[in-house]
C-alpha positions as CSV (number, residue, x, y, z in Angstrom):
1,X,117.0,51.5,220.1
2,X,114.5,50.4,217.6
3,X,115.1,48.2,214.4
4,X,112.6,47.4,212.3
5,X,112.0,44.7,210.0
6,X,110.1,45.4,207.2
7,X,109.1,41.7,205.8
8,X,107.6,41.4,202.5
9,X,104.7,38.8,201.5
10,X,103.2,38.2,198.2
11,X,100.4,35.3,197.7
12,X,98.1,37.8,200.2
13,X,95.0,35.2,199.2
14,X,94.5,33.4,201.9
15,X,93.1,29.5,201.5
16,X,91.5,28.0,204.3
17,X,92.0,24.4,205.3
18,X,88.7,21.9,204.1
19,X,87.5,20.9,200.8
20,X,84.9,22.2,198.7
21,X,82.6,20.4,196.7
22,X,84.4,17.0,197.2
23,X,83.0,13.6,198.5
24,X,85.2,12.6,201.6
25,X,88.4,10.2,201.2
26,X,88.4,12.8,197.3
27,X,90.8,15.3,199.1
28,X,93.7,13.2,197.9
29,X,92.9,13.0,194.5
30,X,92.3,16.9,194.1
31,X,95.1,18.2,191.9
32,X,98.0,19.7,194.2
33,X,98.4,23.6,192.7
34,X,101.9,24.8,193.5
35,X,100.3,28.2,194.6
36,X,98.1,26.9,196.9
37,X,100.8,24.5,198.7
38,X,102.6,27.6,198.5
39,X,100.3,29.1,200.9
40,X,100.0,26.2,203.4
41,X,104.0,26.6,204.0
42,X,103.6,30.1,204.0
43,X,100.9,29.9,207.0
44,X,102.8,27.2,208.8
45,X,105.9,29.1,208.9
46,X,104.7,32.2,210.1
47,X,103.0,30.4,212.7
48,X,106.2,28.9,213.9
49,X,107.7,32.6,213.6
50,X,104.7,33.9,215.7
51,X,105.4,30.7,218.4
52,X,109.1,31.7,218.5
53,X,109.9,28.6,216.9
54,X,112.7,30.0,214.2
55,X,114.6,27.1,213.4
56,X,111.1,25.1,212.2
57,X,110.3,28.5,210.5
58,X,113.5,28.3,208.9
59,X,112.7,24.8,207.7
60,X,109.5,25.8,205.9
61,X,111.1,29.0,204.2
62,X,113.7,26.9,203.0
63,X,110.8,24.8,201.4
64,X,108.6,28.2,200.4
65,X,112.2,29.9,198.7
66,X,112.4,26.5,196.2
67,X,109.4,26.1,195.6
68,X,109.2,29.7,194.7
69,X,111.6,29.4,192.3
70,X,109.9,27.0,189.9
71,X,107.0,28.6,190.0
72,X,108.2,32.4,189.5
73,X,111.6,31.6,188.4
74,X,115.0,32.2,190.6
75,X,115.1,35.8,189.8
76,X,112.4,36.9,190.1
77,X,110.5,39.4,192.6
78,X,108.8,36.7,194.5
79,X,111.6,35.0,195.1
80,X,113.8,37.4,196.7
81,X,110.7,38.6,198.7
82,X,110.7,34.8,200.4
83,X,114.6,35.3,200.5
84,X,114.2,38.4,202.3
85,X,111.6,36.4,204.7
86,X,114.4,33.4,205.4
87,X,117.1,36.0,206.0
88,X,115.2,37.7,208.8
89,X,114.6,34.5,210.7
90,X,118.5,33.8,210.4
91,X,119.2,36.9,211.9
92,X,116.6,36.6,214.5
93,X,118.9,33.7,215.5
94,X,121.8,35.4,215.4
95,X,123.2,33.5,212.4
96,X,124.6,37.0,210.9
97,X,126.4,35.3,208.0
98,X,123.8,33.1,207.2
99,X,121.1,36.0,206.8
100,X,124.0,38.1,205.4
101,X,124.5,36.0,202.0
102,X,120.5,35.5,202.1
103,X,120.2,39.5,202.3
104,X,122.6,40.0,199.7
105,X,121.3,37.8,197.0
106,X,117.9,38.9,197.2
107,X,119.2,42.6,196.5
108,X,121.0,41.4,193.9
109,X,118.1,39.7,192.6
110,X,115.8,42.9,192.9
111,X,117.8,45.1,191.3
112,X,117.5,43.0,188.5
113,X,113.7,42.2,188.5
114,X,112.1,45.7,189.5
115,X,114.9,48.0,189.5
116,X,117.4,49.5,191.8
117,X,114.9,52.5,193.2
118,X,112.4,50.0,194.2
119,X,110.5,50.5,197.3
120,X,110.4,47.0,197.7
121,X,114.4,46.5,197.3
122,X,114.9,49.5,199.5
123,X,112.8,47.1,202.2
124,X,115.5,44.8,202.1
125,X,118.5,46.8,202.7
126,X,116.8,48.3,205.4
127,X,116.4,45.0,206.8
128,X,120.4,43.7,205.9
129,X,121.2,47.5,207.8
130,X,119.9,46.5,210.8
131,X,121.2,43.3,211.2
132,X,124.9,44.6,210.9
133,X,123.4,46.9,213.6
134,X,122.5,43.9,215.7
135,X,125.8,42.1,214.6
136,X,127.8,45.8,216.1
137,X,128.6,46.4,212.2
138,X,127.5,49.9,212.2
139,X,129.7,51.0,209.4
140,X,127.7,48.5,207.2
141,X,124.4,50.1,208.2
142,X,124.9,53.5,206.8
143,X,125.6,53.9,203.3
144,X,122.1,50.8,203.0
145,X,120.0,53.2,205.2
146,X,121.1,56.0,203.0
147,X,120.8,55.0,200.0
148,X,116.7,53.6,201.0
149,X,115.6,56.7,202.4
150,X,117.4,58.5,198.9
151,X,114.6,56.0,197.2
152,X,111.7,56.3,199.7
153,X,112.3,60.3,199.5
154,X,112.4,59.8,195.4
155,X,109.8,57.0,195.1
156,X,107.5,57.9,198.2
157,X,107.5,61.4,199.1
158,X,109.3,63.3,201.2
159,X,107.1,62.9,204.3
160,X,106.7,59.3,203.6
161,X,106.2,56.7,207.0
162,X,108.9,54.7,205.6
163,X,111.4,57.9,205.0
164,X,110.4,58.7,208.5
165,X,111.4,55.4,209.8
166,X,114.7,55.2,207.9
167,X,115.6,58.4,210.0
168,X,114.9,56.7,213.3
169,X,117.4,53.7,212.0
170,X,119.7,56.6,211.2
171,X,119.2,58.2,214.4
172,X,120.0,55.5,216.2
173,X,123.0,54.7,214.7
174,X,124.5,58.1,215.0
175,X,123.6,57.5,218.9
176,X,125.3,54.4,219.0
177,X,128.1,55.7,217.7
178,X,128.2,58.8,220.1
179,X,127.6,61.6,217.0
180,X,124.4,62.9,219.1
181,X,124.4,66.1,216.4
182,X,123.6,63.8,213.9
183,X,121.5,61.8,216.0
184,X,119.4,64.3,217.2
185,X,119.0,66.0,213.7
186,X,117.6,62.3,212.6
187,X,115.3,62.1,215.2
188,X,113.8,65.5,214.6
189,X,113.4,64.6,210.7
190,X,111.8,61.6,211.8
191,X,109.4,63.8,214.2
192,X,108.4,66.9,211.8
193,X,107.3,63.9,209.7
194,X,104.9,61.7,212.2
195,X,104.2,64.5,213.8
196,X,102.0,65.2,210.9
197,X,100.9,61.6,210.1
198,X,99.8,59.6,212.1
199,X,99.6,62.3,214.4
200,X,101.5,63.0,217.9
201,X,99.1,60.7,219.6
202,X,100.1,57.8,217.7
203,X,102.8,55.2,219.3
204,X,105.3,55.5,216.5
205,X,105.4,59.3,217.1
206,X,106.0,58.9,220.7
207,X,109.0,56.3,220.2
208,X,111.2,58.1,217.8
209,X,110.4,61.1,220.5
210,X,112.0,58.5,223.3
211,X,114.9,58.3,220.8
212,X,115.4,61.8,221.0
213,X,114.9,62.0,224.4
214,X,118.0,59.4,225.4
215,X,120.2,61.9,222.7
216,X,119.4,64.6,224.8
217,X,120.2,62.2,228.4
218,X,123.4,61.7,226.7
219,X,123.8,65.8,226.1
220,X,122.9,66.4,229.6
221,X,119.8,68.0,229.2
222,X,117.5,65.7,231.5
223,X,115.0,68.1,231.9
224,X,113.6,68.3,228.6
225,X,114.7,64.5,228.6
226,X,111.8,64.0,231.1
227,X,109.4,66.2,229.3
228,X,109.8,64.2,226.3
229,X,109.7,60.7,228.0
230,X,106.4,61.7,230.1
231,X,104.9,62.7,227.2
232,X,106.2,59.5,225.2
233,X,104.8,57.2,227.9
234,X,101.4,58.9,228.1
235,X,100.9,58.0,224.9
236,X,102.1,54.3,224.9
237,X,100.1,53.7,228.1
238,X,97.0,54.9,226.5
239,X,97.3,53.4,223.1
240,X,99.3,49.7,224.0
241,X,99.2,47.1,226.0
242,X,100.3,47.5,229.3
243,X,103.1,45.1,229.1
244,X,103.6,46.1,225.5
245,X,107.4,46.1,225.1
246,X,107.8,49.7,223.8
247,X,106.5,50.7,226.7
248,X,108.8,48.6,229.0
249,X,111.6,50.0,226.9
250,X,110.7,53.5,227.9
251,X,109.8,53.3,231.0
252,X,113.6,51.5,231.5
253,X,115.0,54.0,229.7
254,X,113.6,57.3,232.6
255,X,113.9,55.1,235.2
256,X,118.0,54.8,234.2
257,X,117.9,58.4,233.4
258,X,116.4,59.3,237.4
259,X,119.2,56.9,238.5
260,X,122.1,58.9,236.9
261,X,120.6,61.6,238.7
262,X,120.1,60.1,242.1
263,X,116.2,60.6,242.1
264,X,116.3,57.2,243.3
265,X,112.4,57.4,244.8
266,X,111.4,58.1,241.0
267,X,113.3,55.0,239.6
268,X,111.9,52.2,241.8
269,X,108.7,52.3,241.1
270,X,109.6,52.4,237.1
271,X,112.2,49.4,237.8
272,X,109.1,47.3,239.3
273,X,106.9,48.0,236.3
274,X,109.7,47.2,234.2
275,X,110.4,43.9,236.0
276,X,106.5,43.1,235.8
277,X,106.5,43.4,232.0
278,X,109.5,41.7,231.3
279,X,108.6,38.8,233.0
280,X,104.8,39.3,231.5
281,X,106.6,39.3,228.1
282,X,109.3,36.3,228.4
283,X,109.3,34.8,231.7
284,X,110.6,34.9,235.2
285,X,114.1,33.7,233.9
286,X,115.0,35.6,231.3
287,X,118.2,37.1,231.1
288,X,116.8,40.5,230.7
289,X,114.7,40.1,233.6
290,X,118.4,39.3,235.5
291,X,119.2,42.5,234.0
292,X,116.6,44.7,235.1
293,X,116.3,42.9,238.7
294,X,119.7,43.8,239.3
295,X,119.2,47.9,238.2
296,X,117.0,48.0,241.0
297,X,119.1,46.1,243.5
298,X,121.6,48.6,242.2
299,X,119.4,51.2,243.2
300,X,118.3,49.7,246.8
301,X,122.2,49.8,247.7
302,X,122.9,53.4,246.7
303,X,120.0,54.1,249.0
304,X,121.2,52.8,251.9
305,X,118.4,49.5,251.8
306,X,120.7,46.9,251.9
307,X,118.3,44.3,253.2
308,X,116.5,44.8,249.7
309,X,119.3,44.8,247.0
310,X,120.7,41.3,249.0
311,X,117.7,39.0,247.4
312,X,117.2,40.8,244.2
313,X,120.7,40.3,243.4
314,X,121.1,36.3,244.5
315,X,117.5,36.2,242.0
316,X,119.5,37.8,239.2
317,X,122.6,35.8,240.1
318,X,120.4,32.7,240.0
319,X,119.1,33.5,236.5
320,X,122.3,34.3,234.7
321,X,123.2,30.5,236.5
322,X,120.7,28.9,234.8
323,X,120.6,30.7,231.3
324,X,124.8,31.1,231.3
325,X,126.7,28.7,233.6
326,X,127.9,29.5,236.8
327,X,131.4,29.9,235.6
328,X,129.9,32.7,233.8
329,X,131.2,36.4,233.7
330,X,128.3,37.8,234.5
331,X,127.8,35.8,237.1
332,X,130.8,37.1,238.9
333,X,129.8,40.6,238.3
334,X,127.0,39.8,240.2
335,X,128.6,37.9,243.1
336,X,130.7,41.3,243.2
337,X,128.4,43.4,244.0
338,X,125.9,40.9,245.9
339,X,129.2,40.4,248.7
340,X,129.7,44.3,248.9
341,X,126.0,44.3,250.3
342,X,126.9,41.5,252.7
343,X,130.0,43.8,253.7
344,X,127.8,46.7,254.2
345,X,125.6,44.6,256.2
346,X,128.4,43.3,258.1
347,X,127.9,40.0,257.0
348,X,131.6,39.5,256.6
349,X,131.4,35.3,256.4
350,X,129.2,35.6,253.6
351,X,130.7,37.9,251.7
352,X,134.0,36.3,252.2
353,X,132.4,33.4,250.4
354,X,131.5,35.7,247.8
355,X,134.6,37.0,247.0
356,X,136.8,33.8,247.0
357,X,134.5,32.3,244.9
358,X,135.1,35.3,242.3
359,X,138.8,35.5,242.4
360,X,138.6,31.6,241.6
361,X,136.5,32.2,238.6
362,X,138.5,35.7,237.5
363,X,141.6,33.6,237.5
364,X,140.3,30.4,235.8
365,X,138.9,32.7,232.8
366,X,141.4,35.6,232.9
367,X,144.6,34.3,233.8
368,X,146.2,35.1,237.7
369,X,147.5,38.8,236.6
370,X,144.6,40.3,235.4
371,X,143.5,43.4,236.7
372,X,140.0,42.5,237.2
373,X,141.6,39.6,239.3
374,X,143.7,42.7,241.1
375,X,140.2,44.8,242.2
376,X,138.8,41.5,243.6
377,X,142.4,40.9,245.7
378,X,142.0,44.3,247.0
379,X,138.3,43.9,247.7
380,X,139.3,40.8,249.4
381,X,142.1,42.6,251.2
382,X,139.8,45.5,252.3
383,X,137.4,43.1,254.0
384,X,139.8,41.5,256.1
385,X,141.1,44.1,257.4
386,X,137.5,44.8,258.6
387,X,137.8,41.6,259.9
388,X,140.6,41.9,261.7
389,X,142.4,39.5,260.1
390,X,145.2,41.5,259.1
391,X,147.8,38.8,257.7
392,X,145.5,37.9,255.1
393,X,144.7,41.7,254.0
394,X,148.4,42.4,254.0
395,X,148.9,38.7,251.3
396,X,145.6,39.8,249.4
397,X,146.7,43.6,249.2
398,X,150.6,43.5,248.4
399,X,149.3,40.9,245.4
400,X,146.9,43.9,244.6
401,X,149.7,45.8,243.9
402,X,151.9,43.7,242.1
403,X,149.2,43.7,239.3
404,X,148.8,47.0,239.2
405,X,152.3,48.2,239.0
406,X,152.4,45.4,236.6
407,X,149.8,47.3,234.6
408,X,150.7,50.8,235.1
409,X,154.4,49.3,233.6
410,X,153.0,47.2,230.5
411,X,150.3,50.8,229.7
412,X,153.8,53.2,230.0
413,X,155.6,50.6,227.7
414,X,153.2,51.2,224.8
């Protein structure tokens, strides 16, 4: 789901490089105004944000946050706005407790310096609120989305974009939570509300609507799910970019949604769009691309096509090699169900292969009587008896058991 960060930036002037009115090898005597450096870090940094490059980003913010406080003072606006600014790029790095403490201060600082029903300070909690959303602190979220969209609704209107948007956080969070009521209830706020401004036809309109649409997946009402996506996408292909991520988002989203219900001929050819603008987007080997290469492998077995799943699943296994280790879970996941395609396919050597090579790494990572090492013995135990080799499927299969029943003991225990 969607989490957005609002950032805020003061100093909007922009100064352009070059000199004006001085002689040349002059440049270096020209006075050095604070303000104007000011802006030089600030247009380097975002450069490095735009160029992915967060941890130089960080290293200028760091720069632009101290050097805002001797101009403006430590508690003042300006600075908590920078503050604000270096906390997103923490968070964009997954350093949660880092952009936590950053987060915190600069509401502290705000409430202080314009008040605690500022728009402005209501911009940073919604930012702190969907970090502990990233982080899987959901509780966290709640009461900071509330209490912004109680001073959006009081400050703003009542139909405000930013009110509106608060609801989709809320939305969102309800859903990932499993309260789809709730979830569905924020979405339609947020609807009612864009629906009027900026319009149905406008993208932000049509991705709160794909919101509500996976609520309604989730309350098994696909129909009007579909309705809602095809409308949703219409919109997105007409007004973005075709590998826009939004768009990719949704377009994942119906094809998961035809796969739950087996219209596996509508789902490929949204899986191969989805591919494309992943890898348009990040790159061939990206784990997400892994991901979404192995949904449609996924889909290619449960339709019988065998010969297709087998290559897009050793390209996803490949991928999650490279990005995560080959001792990786993942990766084991993936051998899993790449060696049940071999089986299918009667490759029995291969997926032999497979399997060992899982039950090595499930035991070296989980420990010899786990039960996720028990469904790869029976697995193992199934195949040779397709085999024919039925000594080994009798070792493999009584092993099986013994973790089971060791299982089935330790759950009645408790």
């Amino acid at each position: 789901m969607i989490h957005r960060i609002w950032r805020v930036m003061f100093l909007s002037v922009v100064v352009l490089g070059g000199s004006y009115g001085l002689l040349p090898g002059e440049e270096a005597k020209a006075p050095k105004d604070p303000k104007v450096v000011m802006l030089g870090l600030i247009r380097r940094a975002d450069a490095m944000e735009k160029a992915r490059k967060f941890d130089q980003a960080i290293s200028e913010y760091l720069k632009i946050v101290k050097l805002s406080s001797k101009i403006y003072g430590a508690d003042s606006h300006q600075t908590a706005s920078f503050t604000n600014n270096l906390a997103a790029l923490y968070a964009n790095l997954g350093s949660y407790d880092k952009a936590e403490k950053l987060y915190l201060q600069s509401i502290k600082t705000d409430e202080k310096a314009i008040g605690k029903n500022a728009p402005d300070l209501a911009d940073t909690m919604c930012n702190l609120a969907a970090m502990y959303m990233s982080a899987g602190k959901p509780d966290k979220a709640f009461p900071l989305y509330e209490r912004s969209l109680k001073i959006y609704r009081g400050k703003l209107g009542e139909k405000s974009r930013k009110a509106a948007a608060v609801l989709d956080h809320i939305g969102s969070l309800y859903y990932q939570t499993e309260k789809y009521l709730e979830a569905e209830k924020a979405f339609n706020q947020s609807c009612e509300i864009l629906a009027e401004k900026p319009g149905k036809e406008h993208p932000t309109f049509a991705i709160v609507q794909i919101h509500l649409a996976a609520v309604l997946v989730a309350t098994d009402r696909s129909e009007k799910a579909e309705t809602l996506y095809l409308e949703s996408i219409k919109v997105l292909e007409a007004k973005l970019d075709k590998n826009h991520w939004e768009l990719g988002r949704a377009l994942s989203n119906l094809a998961g949604m035809y796969r739950r219900s087996r219209e596996f001929e509508k789902a490929v050819p949204l899986y191969l769009r989805v591919i494309e603008i992943c890898q348009a987007r990040l790159g061939k080997d990206h784990l997400m691309v892994a991901d979404e290469v192995s949904n449609l492998a996924s889909i290619y077995y449960e339709m019988g096509q065998h010969a297709k799943a087998a290559p897009l699943y050793l390209q996803s296994i490949k991928i999650i090699e490279a990005k995560l280790g080959k001792k990786h879970a993942m990766v084991a996941t993936m051998m899993n169900n790449l060696a049940l395609v071999y089986w299918e396919m009667k490759k029995y050597k291969e997926a032999e292969t497979l399997y060992l090579r899982c039950l090595k790494m499930d035991e070296a990572a989980l420990g010899k009587d786990h039960p996720e090492v028990g469904v790869t013995l029976d697995n193992l135990s199934k195949l040779y008896m397709a085999m024919g080799k039925y000594d080994l499927a009798r070792t493999y299969r009584d092993r099986s058991r013994k973790i089971k029943q060791a299982a089935r003991e330790k759950s009645e225990s408790k």
